[in-house]
Biotite code that builds the C-alpha atoms (Angstrom):
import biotite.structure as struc

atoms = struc.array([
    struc.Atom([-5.066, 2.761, -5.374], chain_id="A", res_id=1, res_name="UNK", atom_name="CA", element="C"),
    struc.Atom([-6.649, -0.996, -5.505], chain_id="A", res_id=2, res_name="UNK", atom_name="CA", element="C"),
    struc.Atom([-6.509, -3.305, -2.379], chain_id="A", res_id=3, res_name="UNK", atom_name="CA", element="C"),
    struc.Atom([-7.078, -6.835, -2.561], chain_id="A", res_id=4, res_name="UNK", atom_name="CA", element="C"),
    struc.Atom([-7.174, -8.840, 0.270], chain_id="A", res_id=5, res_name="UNK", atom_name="CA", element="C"),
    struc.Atom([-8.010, -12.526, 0.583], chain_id="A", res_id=6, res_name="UNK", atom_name="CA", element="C"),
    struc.Atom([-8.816, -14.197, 4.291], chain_id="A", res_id=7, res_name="UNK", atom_name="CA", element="C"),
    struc.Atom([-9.065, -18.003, 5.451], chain_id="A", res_id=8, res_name="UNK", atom_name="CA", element="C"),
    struc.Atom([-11.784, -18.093, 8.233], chain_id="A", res_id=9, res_name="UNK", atom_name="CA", element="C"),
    struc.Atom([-13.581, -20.887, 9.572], chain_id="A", res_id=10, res_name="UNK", atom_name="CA", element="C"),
    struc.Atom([-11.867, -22.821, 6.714], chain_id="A", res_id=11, res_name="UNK", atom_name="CA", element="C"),
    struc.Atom([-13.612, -20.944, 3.872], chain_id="A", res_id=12, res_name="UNK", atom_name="CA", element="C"),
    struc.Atom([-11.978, -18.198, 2.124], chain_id="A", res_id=13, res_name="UNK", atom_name="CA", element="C"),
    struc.Atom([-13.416, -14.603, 1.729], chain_id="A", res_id=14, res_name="UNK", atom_name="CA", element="C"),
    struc.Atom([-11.777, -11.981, -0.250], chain_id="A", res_id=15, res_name="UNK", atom_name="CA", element="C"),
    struc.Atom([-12.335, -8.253, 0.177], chain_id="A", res_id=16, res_name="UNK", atom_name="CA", element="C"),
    struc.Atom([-11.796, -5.688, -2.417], chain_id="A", res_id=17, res_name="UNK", atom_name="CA", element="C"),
    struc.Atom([-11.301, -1.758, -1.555], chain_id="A", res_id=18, res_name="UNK", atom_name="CA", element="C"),
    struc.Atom([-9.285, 1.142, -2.458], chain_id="A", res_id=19, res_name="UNK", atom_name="CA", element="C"),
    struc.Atom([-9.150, 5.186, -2.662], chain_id="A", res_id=20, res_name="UNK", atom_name="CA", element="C"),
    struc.Atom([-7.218, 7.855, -2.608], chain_id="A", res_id=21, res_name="UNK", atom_name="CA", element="C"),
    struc.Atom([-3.175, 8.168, -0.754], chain_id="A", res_id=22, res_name="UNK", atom_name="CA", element="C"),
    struc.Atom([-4.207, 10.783, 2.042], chain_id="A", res_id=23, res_name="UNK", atom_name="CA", element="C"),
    struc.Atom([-1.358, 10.556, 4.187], chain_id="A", res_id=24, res_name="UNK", atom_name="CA", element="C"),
    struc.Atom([1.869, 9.082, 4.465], chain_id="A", res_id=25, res_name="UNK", atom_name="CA", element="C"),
    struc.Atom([3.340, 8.449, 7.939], chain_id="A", res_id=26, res_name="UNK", atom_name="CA", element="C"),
    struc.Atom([6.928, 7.648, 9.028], chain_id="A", res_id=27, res_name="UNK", atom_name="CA", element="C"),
    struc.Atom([6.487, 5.557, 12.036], chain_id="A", res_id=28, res_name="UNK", atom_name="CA", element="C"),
    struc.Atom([10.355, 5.648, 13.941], chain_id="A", res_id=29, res_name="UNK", atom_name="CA", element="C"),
    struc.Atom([11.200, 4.040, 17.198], chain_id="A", res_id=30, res_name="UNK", atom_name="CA", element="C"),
    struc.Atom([13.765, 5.235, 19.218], chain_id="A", res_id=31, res_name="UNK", atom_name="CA", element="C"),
    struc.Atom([14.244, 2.390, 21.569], chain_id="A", res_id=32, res_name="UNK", atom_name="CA", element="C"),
    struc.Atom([14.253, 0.421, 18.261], chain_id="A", res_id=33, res_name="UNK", atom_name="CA", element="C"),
    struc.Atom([15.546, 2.149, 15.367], chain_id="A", res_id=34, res_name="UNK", atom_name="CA", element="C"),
    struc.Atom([15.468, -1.434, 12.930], chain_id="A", res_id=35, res_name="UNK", atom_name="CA", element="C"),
    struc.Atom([11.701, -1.352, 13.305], chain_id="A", res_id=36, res_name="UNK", atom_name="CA", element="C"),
    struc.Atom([10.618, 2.158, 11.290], chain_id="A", res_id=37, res_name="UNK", atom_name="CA", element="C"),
    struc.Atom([7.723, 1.657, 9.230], chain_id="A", res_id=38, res_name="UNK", atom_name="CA", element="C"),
    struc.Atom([5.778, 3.752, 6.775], chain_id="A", res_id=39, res_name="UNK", atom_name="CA", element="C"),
    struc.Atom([2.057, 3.857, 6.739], chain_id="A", res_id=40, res_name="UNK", atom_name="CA", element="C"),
    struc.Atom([0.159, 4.557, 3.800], chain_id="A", res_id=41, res_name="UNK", atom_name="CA", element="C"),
    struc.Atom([-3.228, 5.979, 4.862], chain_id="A", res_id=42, res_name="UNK", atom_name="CA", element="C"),
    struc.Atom([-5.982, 5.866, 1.974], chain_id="A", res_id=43, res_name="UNK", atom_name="CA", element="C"),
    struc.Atom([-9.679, 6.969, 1.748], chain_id="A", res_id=44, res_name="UNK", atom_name="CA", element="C"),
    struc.Atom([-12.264, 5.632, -1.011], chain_id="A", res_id=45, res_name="UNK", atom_name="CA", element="C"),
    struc.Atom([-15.767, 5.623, -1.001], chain_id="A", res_id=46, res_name="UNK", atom_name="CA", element="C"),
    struc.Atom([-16.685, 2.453, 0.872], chain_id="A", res_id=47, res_name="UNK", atom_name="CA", element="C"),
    struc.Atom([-13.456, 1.803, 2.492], chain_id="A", res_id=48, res_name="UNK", atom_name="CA", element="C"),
    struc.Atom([-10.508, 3.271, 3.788], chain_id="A", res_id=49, res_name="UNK", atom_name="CA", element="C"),
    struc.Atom([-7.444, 1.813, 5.954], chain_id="A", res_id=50, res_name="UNK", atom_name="CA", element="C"),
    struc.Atom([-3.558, 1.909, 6.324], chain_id="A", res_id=51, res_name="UNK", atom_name="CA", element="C"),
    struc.Atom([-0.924, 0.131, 4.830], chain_id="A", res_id=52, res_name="UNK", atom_name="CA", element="C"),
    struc.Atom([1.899, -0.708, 7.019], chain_id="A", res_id=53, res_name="UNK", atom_name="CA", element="C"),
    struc.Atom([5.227, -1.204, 5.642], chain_id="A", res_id=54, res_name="UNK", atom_name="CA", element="C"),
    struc.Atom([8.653, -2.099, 6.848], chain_id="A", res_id=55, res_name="UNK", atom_name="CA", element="C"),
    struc.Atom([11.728, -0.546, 5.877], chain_id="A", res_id=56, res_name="UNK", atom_name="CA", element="C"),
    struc.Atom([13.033, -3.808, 4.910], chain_id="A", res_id=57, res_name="UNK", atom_name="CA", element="C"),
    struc.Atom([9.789, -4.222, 2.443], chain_id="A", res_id=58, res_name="UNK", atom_name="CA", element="C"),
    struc.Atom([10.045, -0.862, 1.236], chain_id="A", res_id=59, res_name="UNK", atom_name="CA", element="C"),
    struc.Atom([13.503, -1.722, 0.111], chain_id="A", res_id=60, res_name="UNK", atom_name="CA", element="C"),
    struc.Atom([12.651, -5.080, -1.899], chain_id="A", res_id=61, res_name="UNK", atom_name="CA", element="C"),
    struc.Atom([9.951, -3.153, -3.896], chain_id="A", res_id=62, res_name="UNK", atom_name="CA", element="C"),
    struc.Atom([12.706, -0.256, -4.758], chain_id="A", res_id=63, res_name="UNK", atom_name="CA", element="C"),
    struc.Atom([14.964, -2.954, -5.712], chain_id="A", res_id=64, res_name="UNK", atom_name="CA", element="C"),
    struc.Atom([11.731, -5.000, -7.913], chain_id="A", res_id=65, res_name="UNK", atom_name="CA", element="C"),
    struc.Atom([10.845, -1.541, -8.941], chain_id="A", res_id=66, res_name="UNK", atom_name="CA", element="C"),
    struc.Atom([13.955, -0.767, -10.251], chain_id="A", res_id=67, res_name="UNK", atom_name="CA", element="C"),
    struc.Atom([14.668, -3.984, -12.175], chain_id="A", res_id=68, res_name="UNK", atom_name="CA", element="C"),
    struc.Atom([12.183, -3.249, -14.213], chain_id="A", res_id=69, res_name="UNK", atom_name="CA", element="C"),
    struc.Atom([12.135, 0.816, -14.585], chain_id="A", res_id=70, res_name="UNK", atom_name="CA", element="C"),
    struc.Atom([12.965, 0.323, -17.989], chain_id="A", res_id=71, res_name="UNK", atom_name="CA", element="C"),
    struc.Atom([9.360, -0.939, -19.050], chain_id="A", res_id=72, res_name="UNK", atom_name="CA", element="C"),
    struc.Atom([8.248, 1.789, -17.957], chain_id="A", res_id=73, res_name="UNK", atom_name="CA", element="C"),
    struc.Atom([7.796, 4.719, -20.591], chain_id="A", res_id=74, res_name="UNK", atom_name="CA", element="C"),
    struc.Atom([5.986, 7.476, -19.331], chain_id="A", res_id=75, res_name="UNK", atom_name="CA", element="C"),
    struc.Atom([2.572, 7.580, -16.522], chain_id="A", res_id=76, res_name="UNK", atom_name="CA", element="C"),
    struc.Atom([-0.105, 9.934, -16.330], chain_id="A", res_id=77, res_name="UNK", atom_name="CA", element="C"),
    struc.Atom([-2.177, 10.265, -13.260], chain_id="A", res_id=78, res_name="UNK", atom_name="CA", element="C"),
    struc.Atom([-6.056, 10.182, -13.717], chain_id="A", res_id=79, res_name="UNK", atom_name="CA", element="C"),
    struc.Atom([-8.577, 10.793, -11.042], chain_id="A", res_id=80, res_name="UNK", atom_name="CA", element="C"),
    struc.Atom([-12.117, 9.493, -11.648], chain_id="A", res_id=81, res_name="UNK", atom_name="CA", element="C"),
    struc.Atom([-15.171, 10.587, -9.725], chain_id="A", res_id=82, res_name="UNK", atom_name="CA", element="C"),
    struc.Atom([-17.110, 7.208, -8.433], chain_id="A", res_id=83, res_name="UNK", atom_name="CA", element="C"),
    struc.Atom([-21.071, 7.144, -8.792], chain_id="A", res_id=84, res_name="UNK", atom_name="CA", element="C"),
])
């Protein structure tokens, strides 16, 4: 997994690059508030490591993206490469 994440402080922009491995993936639910579940996607690399944080309402527009264009898709392998 590849993060990308661009900033505006003090008027000058600074964009950070990181990304790892999926460790974990949490389903966040509220009980007082049941419209506010999220899923976190926890990730490890080398030099970095965070969560993702995702609404249920996001989750759904990139399954409904995702499956607009499903038939692009042909096949996928998964490849793990060891970092130096």
């Amino acid at each position: 997994m590849k993060i990308r994440v661009k900033k505006i402080k003090d008027g000058s922009v600074s964009r950070v690059e990181g990304g790892g491995e999926i460790k974990e993936i949490l389903i966040n639910e509220n009980f007082l508030e049941p419209n506010n579940e999220a899923i976190s996607l926890c990730f490890r690399g080398v030099n970095s490591s965070g969560i993702i944080e995702i609404s249920l309402k996001e989750l759904n527009e990139i399954h409904k993206a995702l499956k607009e264009k499903k038939h692009l898709i042909k096949g996928f392998k998964i490849m793990k490469f060891d970092r130096d």
